[in-house]
Structure formats: structure tokens, C-alpha cells
N, C-alpha and C positions, 0 to 999 in steps of 0.2 A: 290666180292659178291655184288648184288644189295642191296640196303641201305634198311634197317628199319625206313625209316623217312616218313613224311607225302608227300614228295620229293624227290626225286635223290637227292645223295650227291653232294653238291656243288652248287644245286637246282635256286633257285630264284634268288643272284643274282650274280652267275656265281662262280665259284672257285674261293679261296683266296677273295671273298668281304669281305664285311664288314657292320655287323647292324649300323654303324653311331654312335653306344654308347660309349661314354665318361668317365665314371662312377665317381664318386667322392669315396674316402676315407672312411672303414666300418663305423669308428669312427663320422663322419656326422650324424648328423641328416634334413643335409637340404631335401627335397620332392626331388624325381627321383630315378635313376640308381647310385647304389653302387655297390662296389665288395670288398669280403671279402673271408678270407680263413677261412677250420677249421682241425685242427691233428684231423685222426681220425685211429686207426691201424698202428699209428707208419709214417701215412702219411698225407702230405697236400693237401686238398682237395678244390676246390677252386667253387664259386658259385657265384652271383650275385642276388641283391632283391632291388625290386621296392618300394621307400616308396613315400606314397600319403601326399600332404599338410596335415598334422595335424590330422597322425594317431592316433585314440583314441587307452586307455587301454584296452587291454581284446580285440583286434582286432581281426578274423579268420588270418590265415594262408594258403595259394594256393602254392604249393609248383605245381612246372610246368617243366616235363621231357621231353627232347629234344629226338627226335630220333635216331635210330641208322647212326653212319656213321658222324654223327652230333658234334655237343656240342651249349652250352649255348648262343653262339652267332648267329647263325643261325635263332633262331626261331624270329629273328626283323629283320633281312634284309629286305629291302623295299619291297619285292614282295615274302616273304616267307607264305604269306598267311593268316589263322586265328589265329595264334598264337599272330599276332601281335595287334588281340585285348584285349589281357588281361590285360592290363597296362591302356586302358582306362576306363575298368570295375574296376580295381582295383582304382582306382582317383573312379568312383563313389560309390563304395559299401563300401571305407577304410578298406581295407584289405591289409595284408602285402602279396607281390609275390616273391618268392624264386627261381631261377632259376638254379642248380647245374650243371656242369659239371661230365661226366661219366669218365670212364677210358679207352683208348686206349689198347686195350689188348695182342695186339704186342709189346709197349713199356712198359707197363705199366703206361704212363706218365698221370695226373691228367689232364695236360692242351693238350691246341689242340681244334681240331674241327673235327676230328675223332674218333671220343666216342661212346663207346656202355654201354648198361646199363645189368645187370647181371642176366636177368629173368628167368621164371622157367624152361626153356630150360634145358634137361638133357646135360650134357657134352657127348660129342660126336654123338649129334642127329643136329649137328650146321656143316656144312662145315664151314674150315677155323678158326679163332681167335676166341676166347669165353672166352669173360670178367668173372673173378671169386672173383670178387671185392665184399667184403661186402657193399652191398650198398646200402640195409635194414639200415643197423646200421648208415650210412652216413644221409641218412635220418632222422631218428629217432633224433641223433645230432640237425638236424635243426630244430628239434621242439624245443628240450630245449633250443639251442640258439635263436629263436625266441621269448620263455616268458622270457630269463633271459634279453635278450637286448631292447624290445618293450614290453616285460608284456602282449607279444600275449595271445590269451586263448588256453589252453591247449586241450580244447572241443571241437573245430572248427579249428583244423586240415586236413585239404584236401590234396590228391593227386591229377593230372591230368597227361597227359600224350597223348606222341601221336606213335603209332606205337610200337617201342622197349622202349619208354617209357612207353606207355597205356601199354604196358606187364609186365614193372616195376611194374607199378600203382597197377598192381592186386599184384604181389609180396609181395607189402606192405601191401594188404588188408588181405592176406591169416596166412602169418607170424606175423605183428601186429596187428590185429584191435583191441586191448588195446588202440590202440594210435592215428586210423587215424578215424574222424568221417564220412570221405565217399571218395569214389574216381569218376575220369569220365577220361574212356577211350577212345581216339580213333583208329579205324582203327586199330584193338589189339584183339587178339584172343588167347586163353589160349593153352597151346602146347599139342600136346597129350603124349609125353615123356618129365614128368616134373619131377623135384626133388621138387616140392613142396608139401605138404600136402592138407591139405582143412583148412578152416579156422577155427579157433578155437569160433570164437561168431561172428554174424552179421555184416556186414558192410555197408552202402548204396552204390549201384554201377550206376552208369550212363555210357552207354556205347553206341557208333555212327560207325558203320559198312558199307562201301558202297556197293553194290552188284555186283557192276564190280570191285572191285577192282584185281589187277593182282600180286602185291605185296606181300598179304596174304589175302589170297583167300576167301571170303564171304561163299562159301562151304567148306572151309577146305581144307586138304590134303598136299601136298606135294609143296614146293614152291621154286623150285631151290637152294637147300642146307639152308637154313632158317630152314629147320625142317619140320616134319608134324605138322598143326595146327587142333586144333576140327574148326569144324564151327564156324561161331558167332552166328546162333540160340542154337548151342550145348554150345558152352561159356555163353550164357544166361542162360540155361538150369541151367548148374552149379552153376552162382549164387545166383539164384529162390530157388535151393536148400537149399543151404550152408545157405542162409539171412531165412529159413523160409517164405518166402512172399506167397500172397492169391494168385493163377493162376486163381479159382475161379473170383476172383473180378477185374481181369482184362481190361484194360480199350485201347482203340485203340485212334489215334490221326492223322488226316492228318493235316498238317502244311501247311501254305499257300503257293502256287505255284507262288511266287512272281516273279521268272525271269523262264519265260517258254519256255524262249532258253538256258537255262541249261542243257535239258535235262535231268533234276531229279527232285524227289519229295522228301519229307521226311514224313516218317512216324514213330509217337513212340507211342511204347505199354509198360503201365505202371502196373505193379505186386504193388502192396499194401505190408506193413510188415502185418505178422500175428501176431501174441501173440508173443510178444518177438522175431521178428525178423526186417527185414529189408529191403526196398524196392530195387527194381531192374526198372530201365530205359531205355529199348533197344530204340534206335535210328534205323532204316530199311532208309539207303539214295539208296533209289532206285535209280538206273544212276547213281549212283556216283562212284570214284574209290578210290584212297590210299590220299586223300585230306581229309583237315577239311573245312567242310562247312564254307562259310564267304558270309555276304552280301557285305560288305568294303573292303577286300582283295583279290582281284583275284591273284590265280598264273597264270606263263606265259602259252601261248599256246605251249610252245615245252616242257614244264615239264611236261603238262596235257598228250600230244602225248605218254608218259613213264608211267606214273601213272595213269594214267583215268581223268576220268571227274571232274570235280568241281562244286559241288553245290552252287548255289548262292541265295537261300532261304531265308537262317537262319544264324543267326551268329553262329555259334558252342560254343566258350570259354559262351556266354552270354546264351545260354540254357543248359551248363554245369554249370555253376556258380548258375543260377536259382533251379537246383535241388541238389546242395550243399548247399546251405545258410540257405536250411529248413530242413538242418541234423545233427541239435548238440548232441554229444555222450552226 
């Protein structure tokens, strides 16, 4: 099966590499890369979180989902792209970043680097292995253990997500938004055979779509056993819904066309909450393919030949983080 990641598996830098990360002992509190486990279902479940020099109390929370095919390590490989700016955003806005590992759904095994996340995919609308991991509740864990270990704020909760993650991301929006104050998907389009419901109360959604993508298709449809996906203007559609937001007071945004050998633009159209709901942030990366925009990360030229183009605009993690930081439940 071709990967649900922002990459071919194995992507950036090359099969069997390696992000460089070191990590130190949960129990630290020195600044950087940790790795900690948590029981969750009778299993160990295993994550990694970024702490910034002299994280204050009451800090947000970025909880950051790997894609499919993937795990926790991948998204810092030197040339995996824009993921690898979230750790310098996270140093500037002091916020804690959580990076969990999914479940291999052949072995069932926590660890690895071929991990998929358990999204609203119905079972049997997936060719091949289809993780059935509770991994809502895996989640949801890492919030409690982020106030009880750092006195995170329980308010400022985020998901993000890219691919089989960004699918995750909505998972969590749909099932808890009790508990998450906003998510930001990318390259992630809601299935059209879900086991999931609609969400029960508002969520803020930010979400980044490329229009070539070949992966999971900007039009939707059918993606070589991945499933049928709705669109991502029809995935918007649904969250304008679900959040209540003004379509009315709709608002367009071209974004500057900083490197115009990209061949892409970005465009985002922003929905307002209405009376008790909650906004919605479509991203439109026109030219773009199964990539997250990055001004600082290029992926390579033979991943892009697989995935599409890459935007070089915009940083993505730092326009996702922007319209998460002014969304406390």
C-alpha cells in the first residue's frame, strides 16, 4: 500500500534512517527531546515530547501525528520536510509537543516506524492491515499526563496531524471535542465510509489541502485501496457544518507568492464561528501535492516525483499554530 504520510514511507531520508534524536529520560526536566511511555488498554504505548527551556505552567499542548506507514521518528529526519518546524515554534511560543507512536496493525507492535493511526475509515473500505487501536483514548491519556507532569492547561489542547494523522486529528475532533481545543490537518480528507458520527459540540478546524495531490485526492474519490475519500472542499463543507460557522462572512486570503518556482500558491478562506460555534480555516495550496508547505524544509526532488509538488511559500506548522493559539475552549 502506498503510505498515508506527507511522504513515501521511508521518504526523506532514505529507509532505516534516522531523525538524529537522542532523547533524554521522561523523568528530566532538562529543555529538548524526551521519550516516555504510557499503559493504556493493557498496553505500552510509547511517545516522545519536546520541552522548550523554561516551560511555563498552564503551557498549550501540540500533540503532533505522524503519518501513515510512518512513526514518531520520521517526522525530524533531516529532509522530512515541515514537520520539522514544530520544535522551533514550540522554543518560541513555550508550548509542550507530544509526538506519539501508532500501532503497526500486522504486528500489533506500539514501536517501529511503520505505524498507522486508526481513523474514521470503516473496516473493510481500507485494502490491506487496518489498525483498530483505540487511539482516541491513547490520546486523550496524553492530555492528562501532560497537566499532571507539566500543569499543561487543560484549555489549550491541540491536535495536528498530517495525512493518516490529519485523519486521526479530525477523529479526535469528532469523538472528543470535550477535550481538544482545536485541531489543524493536513493533506487529510474525511472518508466517505466512516465509523465515525459527527461531532457532538464545535471544534476549531484548520485544514491545508494540495490540489495535485495523488495520494488522497483534492477531488476525492477512490485512491488505490486507501478508501474512497469526500473532497476536501466537501471535508470543509462538513466542518462549516458540524462548528456552526458564518459562510456568510466568509473571508478569502491569497498568501504571498514568495518562491515562484514552486509552482504553487496558497490560498485560505476563512468561516467565522457563529453563535456558539466554531471556526473553520481551509488552506487551497494550489500546485501543491501530498506535502506540507515549508519555507525552511524542502523535501527531496525524487519524493516530490511520488507525491507532487511542494510548496515553498508558507511555513505550514507556523500558519497552523497561528490559528490554534487563538482557540482556547
Amino acid at each position: 500500500m502506498l503510505t498515508l504520510a506527507f511522504a513515501v514511507s521511508c521518504t526523506a531520508s532514505g529507509c532505516g534512517g534516522s531523525s538524529g534524536i537522542d532523547p533524554l529520560p521522561e523523568n528530566s526536566d532538562e529543555p529538548g527531546w524526551h521519550e516516555g511511555t504510557l499503559s493504556h488498554n493493557g498496553e505500552e504505548r510509547v511517545f516522545r515530547f519536546y520541552l522548550p527551556d523554561d516551560l511555563p505552567e498552564n503551557a498549550p499542548t501540540v500533540v503532533l501525528l505522524h503519518g501513515g506507514t510512518q512513526g514518531m521518528d520520521a517526522l525530524f529526519r533531516s529532509r522530512a520536510g515541515g514537520t520539522n518546524e514544530w520544535p522551533a515554534v514550540a522554543d518560541e511560543e513555550q508550548f509542550l509537543l507530544v509526538v506519539p507512536n501508532g500501532i503497526n496493525p500486522e504486528t500489533e507492535s506500539p514501536t517501529g516506524d511503520d505505524q498507522f493511526w486508526n481513523d474514521c475509515r470503516a473496516p473493510g473500505s481500507v485494502e490491506g492491515p487496518h489498525s483498530t487501536a483505540d487511539d482516541v483514548g491513547f490520546v486523550m491519556e496524553l492530555e492528562s499526563w501532560a497537566a499532571s507532569r507539566f500543569s499543561a492547561d487543560p484549555d489549550r489542547f491541540y491536535v495536528s496531524g498530517v495525512s493518516n494523522g490529519g485523519m486521526m486529528a479530525y477523529r479526535v475532533a469528532i469523538e472528543r471535542p470535550d477535550r481538544v481545543a482545536g485541531i489543524a490537518a493536513f493533506v487529510a480528507n474525511l472518508p466517505v465510509e466512516s465509523e465515525c458520527g459527527r461531532p457532538s459540540s464545535p471544534v476549531p478546524v484548520f485544514m491545508a489541502n494540495g490540489t495535485e495531490d495523488p495520494i488522497i485526492p483534492f477531488e476525492g474519490g477512490e485512491a488505490d485501496g486507501r478508501g474512497p475519500f469526500l473532497s476536501a472542499p466537501d471535508t470543509r463543507t462538513r466542518w462549516v457544518r458540524a462548528n456552526e460557522a458564518d459562510t456568510t462572512q466568509r473571508t478569502e486570503t491569497d498568501l504571498p507568492d514568495r518562491n515562484p518556482n514552486d509552482g504553487s500558491v496558497v490560498v485560505c478562506e476563512d468561516d467565522p464561528a457563529g453563535e456558539d460555534g466554531a471556526p473553520v480555516r481551509f488552506c487551497r495550496v494550489e500546485g501543491g501535492g501530498h506535502t506540507m508547505p515549508s519555507i525552511e524544509h524542502a523535501v527531496p526532488r525524487w519524493v516530490r516525483r511520488m507525491v507532487g509538488p511542494q510548496n515553498r511559500d508558507v511555513e505550514g506548522a507556523r500558519r497552523a499554530w497561528e490559528f490554534l493559539r487563538s482557540q482556547p475552549k
